[in-house]
N, C-alpha and C positions, 0 to 999 in steps of 0.2 A: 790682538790678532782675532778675525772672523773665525765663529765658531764651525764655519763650513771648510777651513783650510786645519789642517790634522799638525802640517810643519812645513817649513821652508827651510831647502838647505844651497850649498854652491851645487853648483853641473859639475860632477867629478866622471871621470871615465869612466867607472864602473859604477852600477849602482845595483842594490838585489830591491828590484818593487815591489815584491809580496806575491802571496799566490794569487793567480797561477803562472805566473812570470818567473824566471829561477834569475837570471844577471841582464842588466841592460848597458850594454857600450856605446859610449860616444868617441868615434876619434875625427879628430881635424889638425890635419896636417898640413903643411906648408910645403910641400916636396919645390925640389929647384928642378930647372930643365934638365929630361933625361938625355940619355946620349940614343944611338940610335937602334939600340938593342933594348930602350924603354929604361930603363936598368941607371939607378946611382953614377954619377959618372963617380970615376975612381979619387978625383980629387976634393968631392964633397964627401967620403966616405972615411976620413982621417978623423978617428977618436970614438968613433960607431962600436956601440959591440954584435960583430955579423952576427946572426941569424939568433939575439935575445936581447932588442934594444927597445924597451920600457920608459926612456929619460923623456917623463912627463913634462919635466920643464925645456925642452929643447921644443924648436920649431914643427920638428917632423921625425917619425920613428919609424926604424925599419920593421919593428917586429920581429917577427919569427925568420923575415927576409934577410938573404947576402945580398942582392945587387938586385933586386925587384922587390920592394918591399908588401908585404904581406904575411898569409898566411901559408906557408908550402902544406904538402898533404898531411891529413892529421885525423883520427877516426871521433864519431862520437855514435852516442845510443841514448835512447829514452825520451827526447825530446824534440821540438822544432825552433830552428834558426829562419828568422824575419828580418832581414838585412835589405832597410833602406837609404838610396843610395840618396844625396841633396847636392853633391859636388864630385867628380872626378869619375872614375870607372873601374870595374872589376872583373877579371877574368875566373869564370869559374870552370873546373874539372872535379868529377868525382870517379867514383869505383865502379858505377854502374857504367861508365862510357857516355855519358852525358859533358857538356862546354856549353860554356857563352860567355857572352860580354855584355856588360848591361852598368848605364850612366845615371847620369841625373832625373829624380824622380820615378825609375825605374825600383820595383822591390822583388825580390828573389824568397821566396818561400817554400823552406826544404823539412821536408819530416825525417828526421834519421830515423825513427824507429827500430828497427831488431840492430841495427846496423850499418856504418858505412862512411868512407873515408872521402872526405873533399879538400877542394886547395883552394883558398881564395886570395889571390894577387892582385897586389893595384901597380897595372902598367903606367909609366909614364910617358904618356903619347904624346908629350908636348914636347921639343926641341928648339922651341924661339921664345917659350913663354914658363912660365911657373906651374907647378902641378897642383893645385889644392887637391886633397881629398878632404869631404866631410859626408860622416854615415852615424845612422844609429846601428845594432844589429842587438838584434830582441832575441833573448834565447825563452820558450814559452814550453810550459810543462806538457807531458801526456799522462792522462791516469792510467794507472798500473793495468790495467785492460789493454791499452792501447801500447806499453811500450814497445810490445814484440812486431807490431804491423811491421808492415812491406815499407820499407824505405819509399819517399814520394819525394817529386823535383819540378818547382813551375814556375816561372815566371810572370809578374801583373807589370806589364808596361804600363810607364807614364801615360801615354796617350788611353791607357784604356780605363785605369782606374779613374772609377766615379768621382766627381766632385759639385760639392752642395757650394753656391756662391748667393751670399746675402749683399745689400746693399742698403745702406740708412738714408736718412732725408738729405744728406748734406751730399752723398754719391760715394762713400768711404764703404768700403768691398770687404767682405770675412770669408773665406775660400777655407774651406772644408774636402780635402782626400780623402775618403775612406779606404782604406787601406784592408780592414773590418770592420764590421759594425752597419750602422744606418743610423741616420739623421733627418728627421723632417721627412719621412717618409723614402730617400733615396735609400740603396741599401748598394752594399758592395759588389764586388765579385769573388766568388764561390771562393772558402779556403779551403786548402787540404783537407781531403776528405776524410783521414780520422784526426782532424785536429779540434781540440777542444772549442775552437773557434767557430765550429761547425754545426753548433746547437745553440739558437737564438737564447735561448734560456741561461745559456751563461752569459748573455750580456757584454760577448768580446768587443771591444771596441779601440783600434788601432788608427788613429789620423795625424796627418799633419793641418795646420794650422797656420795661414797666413792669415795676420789682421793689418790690413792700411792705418796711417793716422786715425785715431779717433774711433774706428770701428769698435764691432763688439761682439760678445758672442755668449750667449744662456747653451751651459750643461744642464741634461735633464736630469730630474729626479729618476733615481732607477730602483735601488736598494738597500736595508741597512746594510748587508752583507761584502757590496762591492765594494773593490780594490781600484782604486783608481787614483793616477800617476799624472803629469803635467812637466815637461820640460820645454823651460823658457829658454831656446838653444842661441835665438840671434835678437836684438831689437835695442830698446832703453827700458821702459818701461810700463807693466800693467798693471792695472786695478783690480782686484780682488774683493770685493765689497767697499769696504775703507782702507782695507790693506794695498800699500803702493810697494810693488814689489818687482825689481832689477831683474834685466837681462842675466844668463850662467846661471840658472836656478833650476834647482830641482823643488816640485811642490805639491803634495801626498792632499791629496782632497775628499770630504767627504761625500759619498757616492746616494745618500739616502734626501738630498736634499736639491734643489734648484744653485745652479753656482754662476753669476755674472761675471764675464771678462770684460774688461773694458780697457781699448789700446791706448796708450798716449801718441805723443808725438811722431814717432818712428813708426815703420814696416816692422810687427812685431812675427817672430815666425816659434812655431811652438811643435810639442810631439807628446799625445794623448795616446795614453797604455789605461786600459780600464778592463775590469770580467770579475768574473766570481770567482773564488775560491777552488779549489780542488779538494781540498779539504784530506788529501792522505800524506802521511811520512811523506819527506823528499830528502835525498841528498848526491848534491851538485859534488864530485870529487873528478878534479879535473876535465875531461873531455864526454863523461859519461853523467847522466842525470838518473835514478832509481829511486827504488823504496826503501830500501835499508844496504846496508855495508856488503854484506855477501851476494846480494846481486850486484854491486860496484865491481868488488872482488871477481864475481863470475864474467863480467863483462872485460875485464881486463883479461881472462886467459883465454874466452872467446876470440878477442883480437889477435893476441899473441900467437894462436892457434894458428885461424883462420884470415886473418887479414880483414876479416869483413868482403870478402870473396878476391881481395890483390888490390891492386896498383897497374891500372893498363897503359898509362904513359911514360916517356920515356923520360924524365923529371919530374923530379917532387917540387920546382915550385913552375908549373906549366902555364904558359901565356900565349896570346893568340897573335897572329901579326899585327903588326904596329897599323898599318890599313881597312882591320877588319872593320866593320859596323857594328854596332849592337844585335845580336843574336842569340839563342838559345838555340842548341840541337839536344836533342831526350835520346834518354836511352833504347825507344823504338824506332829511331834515325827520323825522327820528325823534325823540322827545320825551321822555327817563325825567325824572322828578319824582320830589321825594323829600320 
């Protein structure tokens, strides 16, 4: 193995990729046509366990859903959720009075910070055809300065995030998202404004990656200290120096060096998680991210309490009509439409 790859493992659903990242999820689902309430119809729902269905080896999982599968409302703290979308749609509500719906290529970038409860649902808008859903969603630390900020909620349309597009001699194309980060001089669009992402000096760098047959693509040298992540989510096969290395892969790379891809045969499509360290305690327990156990603890009877300020709709697992468009409304009644 290249002394520039750390390990190669399979693409499991969950994976923890080091700081300052806390878990990163893949799910790809194969949902069947919904009925016309979006919703499982009842006769693909025999052997399901409603609303805690986990069965990794099955086609499609409801999750935390009964008859819309997703996530119904559920609080968190201390950290930010990066949920990009690659296949299918998601209806989002939180506590502040915020919604939308946002598809493919679309990324949802939320800071919980002090507090606050969202739902995230994947409608099945499709009633003549199959539903895939396929997402990554990046949960990304805050350091203990930042845990207490204002809750934040934005969305980067597909159409607007950047992307860096190279081309070799032969006409084979390597399409670069920036999601964070910059490349070649391009640079993203603004993250959350207390999000660790928002100091070039941590070196965040969030992309997807499409490589054509044959194309190819040089990471720069950045740091000894960087973390940096590589998921081979769809393709056959890439080159990693002399290492030939399969599609379903997860693969930990080192950040202090120059690192060549090189695509094979197939449309290789990939998901680049990179930054520096945070370098203080962390501990992930449950739906809350902190520094030690008794702010865990505190943060759970904060909820308990308080709610994280309620619950303003009238379901916990809320979905938008089956006709809507892709939208975001914010919690100062602001409206993009897309």
């Amino acid at each position: 193995m290249s002394q520039k790859i750390i390990s190669i493992n399979d693409l499991n659903f969950r994976e923890e990729p080091g700081d300052p990242f806390v878990v990163r999820m893949y799910h790809l689902d194969y949902y069947p046509k919904g009925n016309e309430d979006m919703e499982i119809p009842e006769s693909d729902l025999k052997g399901k366990k409603l609303g805690n269905d986990f069965d990794l080896d099955d086609a499609w999982r409801l999750y935390h859903g009964n008859r819309v599968p997703g996530f119904p409302v559920h609080p968190h703290r201390g950290f930010e959720t990066v949920t990009i979308v690659l296949e299918g749609y998601v209806d989002h509500y939180d506590s502040h009075g915020a919604s939308g719906r946002y598809g493919p290529g679309d990324v949802q970038w939320m800071t919980a910070g002090s507090g606050m409860q969202h739902a995230e649902m994947f409608p099945l808008l499709h009633t003549d055809k199959e539903n895939t859903l396929e997402l990554f969603q990046v949960w990304l630390n805050l350091p203990a300065k930042d845990k207490f900020v204002d809750p934040y909620y934005k969305m980067l349309w597909a159409e607007d995030i950047p992307a860096v597009v190279e081309e070799n001699e032969k006409g084979n194309k390597t399409i670069i998202n920036l999601i964070t980060g910059s490349y070649k001089g391009t640079k993203s669009l603004d993250p959350n404004p207390n999000s660790w992402a928002n100091d070039e000096n941590n070196h965040m760098g969030i992309w997807t990656i499409k490589l054509e047959p044959g194309a190819s693509l040089i990471l720069p040298r950045v740091s000894d200290t960087l973390n940096r992540n590589l998921y081979y989510y769809r393709g056959e096969n890439i080159t990693i120096d002399d290492t030939n290395i399969k599609a379903k892969t997860s693969i930990k790379l080192a950040g202090n060096t120059e690192i060549k891809i090189t695509n094979g045969k197939r449309d290789s499509y990939l998901l680049l998680l990179e930054g520096e360290p945070i370098n203080e305690p962390m501990i992930n327990y449950g739906p809350f991210v902190m520094n030690t156990m008794d702010e865990i603890k505190k943060a759970y009877a904060d909820y308990n309490n308080t709610q994280f300020g309620g619950w303003p709709w009238d379901r916990r697992d809320p979905v938008n009509p089956k006709n809507t468009t892709r939208f975001a409304k914010y919690e100062d009644g602001r409206i993009e439409k897309k």
